[in-house]
Structures are given as C-alpha cells and as structure tokens.
C-alpha positions in Angstrom: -26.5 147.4 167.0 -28.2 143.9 167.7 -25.9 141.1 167.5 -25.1 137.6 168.7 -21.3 136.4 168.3 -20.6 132.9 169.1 -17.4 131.2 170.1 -15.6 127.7 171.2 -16.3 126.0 168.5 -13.2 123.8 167.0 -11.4 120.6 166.2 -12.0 117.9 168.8 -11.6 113.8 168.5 -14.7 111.5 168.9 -15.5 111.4 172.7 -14.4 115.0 173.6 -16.0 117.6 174.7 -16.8 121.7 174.1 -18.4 124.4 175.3 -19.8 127.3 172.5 -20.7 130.5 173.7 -23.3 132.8 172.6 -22.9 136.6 173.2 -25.4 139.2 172.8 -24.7 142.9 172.3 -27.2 145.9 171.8 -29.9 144.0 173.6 -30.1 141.8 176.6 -31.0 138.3 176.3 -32.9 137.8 179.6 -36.1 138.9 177.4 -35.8 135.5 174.5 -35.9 132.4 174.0 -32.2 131.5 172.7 -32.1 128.4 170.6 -28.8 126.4 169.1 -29.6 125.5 165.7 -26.6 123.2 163.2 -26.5 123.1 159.6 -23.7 120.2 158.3 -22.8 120.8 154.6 -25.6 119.3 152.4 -28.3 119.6 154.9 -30.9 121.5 156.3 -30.2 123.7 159.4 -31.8 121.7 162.6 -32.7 122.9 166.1 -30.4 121.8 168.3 -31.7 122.9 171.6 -33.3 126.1 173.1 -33.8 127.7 176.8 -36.9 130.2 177.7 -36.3 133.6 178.9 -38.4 133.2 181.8 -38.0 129.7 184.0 -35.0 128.4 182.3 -36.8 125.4 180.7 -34.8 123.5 178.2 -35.8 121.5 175.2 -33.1 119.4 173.3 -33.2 117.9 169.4 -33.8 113.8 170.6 -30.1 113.5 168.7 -28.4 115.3 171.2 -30.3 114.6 174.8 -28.2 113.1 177.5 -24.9 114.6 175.7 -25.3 118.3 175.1 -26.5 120.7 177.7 -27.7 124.7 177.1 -27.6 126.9 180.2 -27.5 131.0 180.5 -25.6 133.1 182.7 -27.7 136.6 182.4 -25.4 138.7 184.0 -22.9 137.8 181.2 -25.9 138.1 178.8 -24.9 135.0 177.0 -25.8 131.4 176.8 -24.2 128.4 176.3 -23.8 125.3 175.3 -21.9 122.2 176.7 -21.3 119.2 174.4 -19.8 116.2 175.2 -19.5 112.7 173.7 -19.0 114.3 170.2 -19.5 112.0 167.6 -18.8 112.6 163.8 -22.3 113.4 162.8 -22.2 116.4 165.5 -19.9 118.0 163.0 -21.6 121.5 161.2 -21.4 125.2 162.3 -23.5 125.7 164.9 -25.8 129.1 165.3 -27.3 130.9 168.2 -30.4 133.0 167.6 -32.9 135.1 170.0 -36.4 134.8 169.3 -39.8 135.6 171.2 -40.3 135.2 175.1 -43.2 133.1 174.5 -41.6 131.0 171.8 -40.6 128.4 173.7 -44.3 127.6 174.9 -45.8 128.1 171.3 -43.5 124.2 170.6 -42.0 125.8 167.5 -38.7 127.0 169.3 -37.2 124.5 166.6 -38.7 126.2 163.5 -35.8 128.8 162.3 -38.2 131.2 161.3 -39.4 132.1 163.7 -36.3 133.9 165.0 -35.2 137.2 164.7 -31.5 137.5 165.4 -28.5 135.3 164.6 -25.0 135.2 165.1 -22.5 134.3 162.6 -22.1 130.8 163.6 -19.0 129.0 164.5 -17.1 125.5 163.0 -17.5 122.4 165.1 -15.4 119.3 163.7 -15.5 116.0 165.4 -12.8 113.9 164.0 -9.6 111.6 165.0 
C-alpha cells in the first residue's frame, strides 16, 4: 500500500521553530517530486515548497523563503521540512504529496492537482 505519513507538527510560540517529517511507504520517494502544501481553516490549500527527485532543486512559496527549508534523506525515504521564525499566519495543517519526476521542471509543482499521493496531514499552531 502507497502512503505518505507525516509527523512534528505541533504547538509552538511566535519565533520557534519545527521540523515535519514526511514518510513514504510502499514506494520510494527517490523517483518524485515531494511538495509541502498548507491549508489554514477558511482557505484554499497553498504550495508551500517542493524538492525534485533528481538534483535536489528547491522551490519555496515567496511567504515562506528565508525561514523554512525542505531537504530529503533517501535512504530514510522521507523528506522534510525545517521551519523556523513561525509566525501566526504559518498556522494550518500542513500536507506532503509525491508527484511526477518531471513536475518540478513543468513550474506547476504548486498546482495540487497535479499530485498523486498524500499523506494525512499534520496540525501546526503558532501561538503565545
């Protein structure tokens, strides 16, 4: 069975920091684009960020450049995602999904979509 489980998510004060996990079971990740997408209650779900499959290139949601940071470890088939400065608006569950190799290069890696598989999706709350 295909599935994505993510983790880390939590309660955390303005300023702090977490890490979310993304874990992939039944398939290996090394072969898709992984992206972090958010959805905050009332609005639309947003890209967040995505990595390739192949080179590792990154793309980050202009919101959340210079304070969040996505990286992969394929040996542990997951990928993650470092946030820090949290602020408020950062609060939403947060969603990991695998789409195509080549989505990243097609410039719609943002567009939900256009991915296949996607974890459950996990609280993050940024409050004092």
């Amino acid at each position: 069975q295909l599935q994505l489980v993510e983790s880390g998510g939590g309660l955390v004060q303005p300023g702090g920091s977490l890490r979310l996990s993304c874990a992939a079971s039944g398939f290996t990740l090394d072969y898709y684009t992984i992206g972090w997408f958010r959805q905050a209650p009332g609005k639309e779900r947003e890209g967040v960020s995505c990595i390739t499959s192949s080179d590792g290139s990154t793309d980050y949601a202009d919101s959340v450049k210079g304070r969040f940071t996505i990286s992969r470890d394929n040996a542990k088939n997951t990928v993650y995602l470092q946030m820090n400065s949290l602020k408020p608006e950062d609060t939403a569950v947060y969603y990991c999904a695998a789409g195509p190799a080549m989505l990243y290069y097609s410039g719609s890696y943002f567009e939900s979509d256009e991915y296949d598989y996607w974890g459950q999706g996990t609280q993050v709350t940024v409050s004092s």
